[in-house]
C-alpha positions as CSV (number, residue, x, y, z in Angstrom):
1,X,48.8,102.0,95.1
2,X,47.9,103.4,91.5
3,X,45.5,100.6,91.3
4,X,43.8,101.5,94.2
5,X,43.8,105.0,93.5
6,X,41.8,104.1,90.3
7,X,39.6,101.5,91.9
8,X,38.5,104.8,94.5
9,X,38.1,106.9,91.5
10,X,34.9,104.7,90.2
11,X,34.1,103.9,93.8
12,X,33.4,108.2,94.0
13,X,31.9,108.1,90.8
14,X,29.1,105.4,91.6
15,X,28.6,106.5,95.6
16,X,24.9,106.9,96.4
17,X,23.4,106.8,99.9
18,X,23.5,103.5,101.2
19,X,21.7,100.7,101.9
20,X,19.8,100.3,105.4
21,X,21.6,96.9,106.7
22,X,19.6,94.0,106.9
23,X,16.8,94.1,109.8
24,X,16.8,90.4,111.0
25,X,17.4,88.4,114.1
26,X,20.6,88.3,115.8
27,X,22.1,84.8,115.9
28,X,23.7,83.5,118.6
29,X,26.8,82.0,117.4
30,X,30.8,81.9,118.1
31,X,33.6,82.1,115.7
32,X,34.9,78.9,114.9
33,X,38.7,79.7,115.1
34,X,38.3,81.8,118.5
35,X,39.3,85.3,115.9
36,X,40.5,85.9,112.4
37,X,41.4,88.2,110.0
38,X,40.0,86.6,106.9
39,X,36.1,84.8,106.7
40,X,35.0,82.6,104.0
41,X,31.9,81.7,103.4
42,X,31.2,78.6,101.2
43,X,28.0,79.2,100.3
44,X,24.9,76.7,100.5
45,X,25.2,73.7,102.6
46,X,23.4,70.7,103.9
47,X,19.5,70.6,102.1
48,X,20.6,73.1,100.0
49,X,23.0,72.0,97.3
50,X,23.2,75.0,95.6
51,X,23.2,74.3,91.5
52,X,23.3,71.1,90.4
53,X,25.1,69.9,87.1
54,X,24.1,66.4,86.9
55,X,25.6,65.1,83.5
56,X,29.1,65.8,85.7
57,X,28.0,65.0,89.6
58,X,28.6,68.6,90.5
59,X,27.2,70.3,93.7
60,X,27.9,73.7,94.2
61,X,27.9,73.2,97.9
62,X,30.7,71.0,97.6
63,X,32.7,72.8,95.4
64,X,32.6,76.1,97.0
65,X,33.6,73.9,100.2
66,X,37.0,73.0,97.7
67,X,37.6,76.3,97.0
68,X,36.9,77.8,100.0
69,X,39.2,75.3,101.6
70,X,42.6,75.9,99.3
71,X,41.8,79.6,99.4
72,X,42.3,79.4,103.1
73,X,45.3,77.3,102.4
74,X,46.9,80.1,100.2
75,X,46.3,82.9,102.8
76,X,47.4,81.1,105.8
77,X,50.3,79.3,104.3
78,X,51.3,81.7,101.8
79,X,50.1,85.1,103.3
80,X,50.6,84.5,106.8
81,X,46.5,85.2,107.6
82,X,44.6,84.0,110.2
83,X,41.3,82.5,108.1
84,X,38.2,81.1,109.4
85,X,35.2,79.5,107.7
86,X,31.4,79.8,108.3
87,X,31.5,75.8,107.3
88,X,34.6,73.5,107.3
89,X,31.9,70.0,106.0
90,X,28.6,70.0,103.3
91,X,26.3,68.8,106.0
92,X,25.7,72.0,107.7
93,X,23.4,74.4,106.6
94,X,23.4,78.2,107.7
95,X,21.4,81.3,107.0
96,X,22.6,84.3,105.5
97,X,22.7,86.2,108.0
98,X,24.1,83.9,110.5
99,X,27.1,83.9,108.0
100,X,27.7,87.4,108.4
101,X,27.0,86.8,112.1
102,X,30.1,84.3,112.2
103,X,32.2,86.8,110.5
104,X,31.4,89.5,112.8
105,X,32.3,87.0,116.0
106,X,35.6,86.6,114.7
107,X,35.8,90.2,113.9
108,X,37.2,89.5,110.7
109,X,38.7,92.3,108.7
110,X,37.3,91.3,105.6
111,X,34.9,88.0,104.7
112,X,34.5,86.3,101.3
113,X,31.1,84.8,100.2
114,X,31.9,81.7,97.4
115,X,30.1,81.0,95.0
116,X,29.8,79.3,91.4
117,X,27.3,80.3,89.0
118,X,24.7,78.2,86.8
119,X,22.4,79.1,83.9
120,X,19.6,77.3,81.1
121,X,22.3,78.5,79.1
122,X,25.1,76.3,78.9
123,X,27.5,78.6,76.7
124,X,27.2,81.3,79.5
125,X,30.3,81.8,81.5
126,X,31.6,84.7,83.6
127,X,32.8,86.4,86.8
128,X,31.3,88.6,88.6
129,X,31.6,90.3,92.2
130,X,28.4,91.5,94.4
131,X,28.8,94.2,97.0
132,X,25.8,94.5,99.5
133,X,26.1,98.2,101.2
134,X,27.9,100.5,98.6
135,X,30.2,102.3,101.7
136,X,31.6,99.2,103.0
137,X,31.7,96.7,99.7
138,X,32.1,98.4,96.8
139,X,35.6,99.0,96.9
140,X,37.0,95.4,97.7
141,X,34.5,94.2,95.6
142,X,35.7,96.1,92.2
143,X,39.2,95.3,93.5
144,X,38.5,91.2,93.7
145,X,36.5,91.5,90.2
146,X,39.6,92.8,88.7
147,X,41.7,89.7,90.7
148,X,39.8,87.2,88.6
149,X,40.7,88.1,85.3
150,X,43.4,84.9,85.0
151,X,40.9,82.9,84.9
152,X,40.7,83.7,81.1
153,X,36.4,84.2,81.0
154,X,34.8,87.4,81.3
155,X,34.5,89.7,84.5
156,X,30.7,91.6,84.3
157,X,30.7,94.7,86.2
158,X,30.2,94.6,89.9
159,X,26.5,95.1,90.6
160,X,24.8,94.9,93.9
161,X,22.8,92.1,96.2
162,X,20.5,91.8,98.9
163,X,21.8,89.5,100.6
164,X,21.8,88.8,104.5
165,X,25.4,87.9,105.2
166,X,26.7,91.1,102.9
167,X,24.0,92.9,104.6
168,X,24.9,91.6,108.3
169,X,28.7,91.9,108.2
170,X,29.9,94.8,109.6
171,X,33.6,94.5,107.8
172,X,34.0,94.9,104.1
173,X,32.1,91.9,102.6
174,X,32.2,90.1,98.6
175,X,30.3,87.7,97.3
176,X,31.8,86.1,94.6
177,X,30.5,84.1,91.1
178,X,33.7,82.7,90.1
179,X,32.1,80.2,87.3
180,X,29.8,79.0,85.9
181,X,29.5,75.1,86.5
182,X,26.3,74.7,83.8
183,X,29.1,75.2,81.1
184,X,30.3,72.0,80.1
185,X,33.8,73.4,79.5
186,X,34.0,74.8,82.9
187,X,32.1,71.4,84.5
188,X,34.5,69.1,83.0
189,X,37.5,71.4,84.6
190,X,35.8,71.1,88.1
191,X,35.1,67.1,88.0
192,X,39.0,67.1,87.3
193,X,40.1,68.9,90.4
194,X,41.7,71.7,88.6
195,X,39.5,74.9,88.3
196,X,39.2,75.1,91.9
197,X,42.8,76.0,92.7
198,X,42.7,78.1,90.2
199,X,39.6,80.2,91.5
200,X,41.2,79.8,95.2
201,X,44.6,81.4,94.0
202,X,42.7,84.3,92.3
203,X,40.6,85.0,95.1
204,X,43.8,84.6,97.7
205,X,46.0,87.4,95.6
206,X,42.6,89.7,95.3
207,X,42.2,89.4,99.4
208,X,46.1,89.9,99.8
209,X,46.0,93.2,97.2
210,X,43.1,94.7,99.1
211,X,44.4,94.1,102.7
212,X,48.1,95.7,101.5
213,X,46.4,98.5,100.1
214,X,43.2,99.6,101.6
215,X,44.9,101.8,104.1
């Protein structure tokens, strides 16, 4: 609970009036699991690959598909939480505010956007957490950052996005650059297999430490 306590302390400090949510279409979609308490969103999908690192075969669609997959794993096996996601293959393609849409339909408690990261510069690597409406976000998104410190690479501050399935969500919503795949010591760990579990059991304990103590 001290955690939290602290976490609150810099939400109060940074509060500012919030953003308007995002004014798009609504999208007539359905909950894949019927309800849930957790949503992941592996981001990308179908055209859109997401970054590319081609000296390794990576696709970020893919591997935020990987993650997303044993993150769900870890929280239903391990947590006991009912998880749905926006896209269980890497042919279909969403928008962003339909991904928000899904999470609403399950009327989730909490949903996760995945990412990975990529950059011209190939020594860049970091985490980093993106909150879309301060109210609703920024707590559970400075409580995830601070979940992906194991992963032994810096954490930047949380900072915020426009994007439509933060925006759209009406639960607490993250988006989440665990890696960055451009960095060949990070690429070579993701062709192996390993550095997704290792994102998906970081991300799993941060979910499971906000849903104990945001009350």
């Amino acid at each position: 609970m001290a955690r939290i306590l602290r976490v609150m302390g810099v939400v109060l400090l940074m509060l500012v009036t919030p953003v308007s949510a995002e004014h798009s279409p609504h999208y007539d979609v359905a909950c894949p699991t019927g309800s849930a308490d957790i949503v992941l969103d592996p981001g990308h999908g179908g055209a859109d690959p997401g970054a590319v690192n081609e000296a390794y075969n990576l696709y970020e669609r893919d591997l935020n598909l990987e993650i997303a997959l044993s993150t769900a794993a870890i929280l239903e096996n391990d947590y006991g939480y009912r998880v749905a996601l926006t896209r269980e293959d890497n042919e279909t393609e969403l928008a962003n505010s339909e991904r928000g849409e899904i999470a609403n339909a399950c009327g989730a408690v909490v949903v996760i956007l995945i990412h990975l990261n990529a950059s011209t510069d190939t020594n860049a690597n970091y985490s980093q957490t993106f909150w879309g409406e301060k109210e609703k976000d920024l707590l559970l998104s400075l409580v995830i950052g601070q979940s992906l410190e194991p992963l032994g690479i810096p954490v930047k501050n949380v900072d915020r996005f426009d994007n439509g399935g933060l925006l759209r969500a009406r639960m607490p919503s993250v988006l989440v650059e665990a890696v960055f795949m451009s960095n060949p010591d990070e690429a070579k760990e993701l062709a192996s297999g390993t550095r997704q579990d290792e994102i998906a059991e970081v991300i799993a304990v941060g979910i499971d430490t906000w849903m104990h103590e945001r009350d």
